[in-house]
C-alpha positions in Angstrom: 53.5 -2.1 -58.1 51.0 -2.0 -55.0 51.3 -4.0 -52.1 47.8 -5.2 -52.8 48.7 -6.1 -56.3 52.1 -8.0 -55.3 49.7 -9.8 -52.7 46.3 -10.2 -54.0 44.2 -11.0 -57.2 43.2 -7.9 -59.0 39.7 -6.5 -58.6 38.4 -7.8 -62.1 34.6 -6.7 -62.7 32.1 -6.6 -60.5 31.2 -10.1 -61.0 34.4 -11.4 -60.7 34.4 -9.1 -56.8 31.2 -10.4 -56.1 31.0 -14.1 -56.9 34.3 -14.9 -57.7 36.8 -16.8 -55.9 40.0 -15.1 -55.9 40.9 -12.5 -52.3 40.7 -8.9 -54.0 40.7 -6.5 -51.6 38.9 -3.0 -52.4 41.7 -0.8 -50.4 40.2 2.9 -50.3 41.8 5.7 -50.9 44.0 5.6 -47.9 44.7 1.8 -49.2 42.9 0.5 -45.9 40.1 -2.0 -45.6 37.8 -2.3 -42.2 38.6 -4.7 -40.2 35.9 -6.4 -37.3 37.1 -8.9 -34.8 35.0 -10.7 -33.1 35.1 -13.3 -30.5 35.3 -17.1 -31.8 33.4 -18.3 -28.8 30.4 -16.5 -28.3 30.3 -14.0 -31.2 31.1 -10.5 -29.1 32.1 -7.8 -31.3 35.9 -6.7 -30.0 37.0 -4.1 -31.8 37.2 -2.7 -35.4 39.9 -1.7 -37.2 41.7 -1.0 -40.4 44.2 -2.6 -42.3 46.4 -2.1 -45.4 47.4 -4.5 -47.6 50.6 -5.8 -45.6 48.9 -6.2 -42.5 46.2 -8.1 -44.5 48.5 -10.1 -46.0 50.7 -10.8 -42.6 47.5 -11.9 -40.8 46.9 -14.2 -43.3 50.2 -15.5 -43.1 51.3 -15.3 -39.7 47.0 -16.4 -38.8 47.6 -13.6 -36.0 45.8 -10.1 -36.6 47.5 -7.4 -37.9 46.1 -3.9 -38.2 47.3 -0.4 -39.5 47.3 2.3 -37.3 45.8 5.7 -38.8 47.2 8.0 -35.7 50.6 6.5 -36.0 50.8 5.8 -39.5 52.7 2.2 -39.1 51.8 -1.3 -39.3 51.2 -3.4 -35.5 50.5 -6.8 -34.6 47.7 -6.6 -31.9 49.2 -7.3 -28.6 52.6 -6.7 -29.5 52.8 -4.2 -26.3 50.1 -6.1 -24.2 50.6 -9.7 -25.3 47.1 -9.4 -25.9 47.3 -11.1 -29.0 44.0 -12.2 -31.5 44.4 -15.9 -33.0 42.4 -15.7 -36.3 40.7 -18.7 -36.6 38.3 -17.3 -39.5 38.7 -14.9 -42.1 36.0 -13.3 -43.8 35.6 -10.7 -46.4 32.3 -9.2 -47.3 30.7 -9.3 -50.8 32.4 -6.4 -52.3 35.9 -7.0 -50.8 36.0 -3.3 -48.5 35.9 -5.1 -45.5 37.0 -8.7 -43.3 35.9 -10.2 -40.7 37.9 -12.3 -38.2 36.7 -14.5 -35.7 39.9 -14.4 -33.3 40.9 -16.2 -30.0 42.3 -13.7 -27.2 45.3 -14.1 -25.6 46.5 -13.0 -22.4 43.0 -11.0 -20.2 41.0 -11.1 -23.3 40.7 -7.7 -23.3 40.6 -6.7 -26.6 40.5 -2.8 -25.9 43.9 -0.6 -25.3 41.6 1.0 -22.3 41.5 -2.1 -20.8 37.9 -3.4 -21.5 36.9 -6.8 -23.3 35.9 -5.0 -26.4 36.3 -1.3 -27.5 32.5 -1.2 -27.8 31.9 -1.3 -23.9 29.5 1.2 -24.0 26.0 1.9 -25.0 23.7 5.0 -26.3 20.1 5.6 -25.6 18.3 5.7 -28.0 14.9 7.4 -28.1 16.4 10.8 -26.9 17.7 13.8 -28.4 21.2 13.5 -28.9 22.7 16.7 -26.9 25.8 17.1 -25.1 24.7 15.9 -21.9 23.5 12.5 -23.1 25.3 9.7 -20.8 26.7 7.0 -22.3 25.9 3.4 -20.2 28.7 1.2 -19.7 27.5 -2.4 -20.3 30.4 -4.8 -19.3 32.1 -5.9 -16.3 34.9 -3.1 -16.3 38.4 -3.4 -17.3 40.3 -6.6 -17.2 43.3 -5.1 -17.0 45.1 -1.5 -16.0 46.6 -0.2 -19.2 49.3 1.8 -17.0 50.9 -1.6 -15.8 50.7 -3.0 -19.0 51.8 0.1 -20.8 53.9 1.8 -18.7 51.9 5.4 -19.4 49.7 7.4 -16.8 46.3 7.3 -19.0 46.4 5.4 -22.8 42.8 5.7 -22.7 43.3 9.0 -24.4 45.8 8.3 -27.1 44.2 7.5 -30.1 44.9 4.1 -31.1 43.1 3.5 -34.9 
């Protein structure tokens, strides 16, 4: 038996995904679904994520998010080094059941990136030019809200892969 089965409705027809109203989660092959959060106020995309069926289920329980790490191959509660924490005060799932949505509350900065930004998406492209390896990316926030070497005790997390 799956986690997702002990947990969740099974997936049923494509009706019953689509329409229905039981939580069946489409896990892919990894067993992960995406994962978006976004902030409850004002609608800013944080970060995105994955998450397998016990960290679905946890956040659902516990109404903090959970997530599941690809680089380190474990289950974490978001903020559980930081005390950044995300307070889910919606859950969504999206029509064929691959992928939720959360609109969270932050604790702590409200830095929802590991670098120390608000969101992970901090940055911007251009678009209209040819992508090459000199394109610049523009940063479009206020800088980091916190220093991730205070808060996690390592000379430079930005690099460590964190999803």
């Amino acid at each position: 038996m799956t986690d997702a089965a002990r947990w969740f409705a099974p997936a049923g027809d494509k009706h019953a995904v689509e329409e229905g109203d039981r939580l069946s989660p489409r896990f892919d092959a990894d067993g992960l679904v995406t994962a978006v959060a976004v902030d409850a106020g004002d609608g800013a995309v944080l970060m995105l994520a994955h998450m397998n069926a016990q960290a679905l289920a946890l956040t659902i329980e516990t109404g903090l998010a959970h997530y599941y790490s690809r680089s380190r191959r474990r289950l974490w509660k978001k903020g559980e080094e930081s005390g950044h924490l995300q307070k889910v005060v919606e859950l969504r799932i999206d029509c064929d059941q691959d992928a939720v949505l959360m609109r969270v509350e932050m604790a702590g900065s409200g830095a929802a990136c590991h670098t120390g930004h608000r969101s992970c998406f901090f940055r911007s492209v251009p678009l209209g030019a040819p992508p090459t390896p000199e394109l610049k990316l523009a940063v479009n926030d206020v800088g980091r809200l916190f220093d991730p070497q205070q808060v996690y005790g390592t000379p430079d997390k930005t690099d460590t892969p964190r999803f």
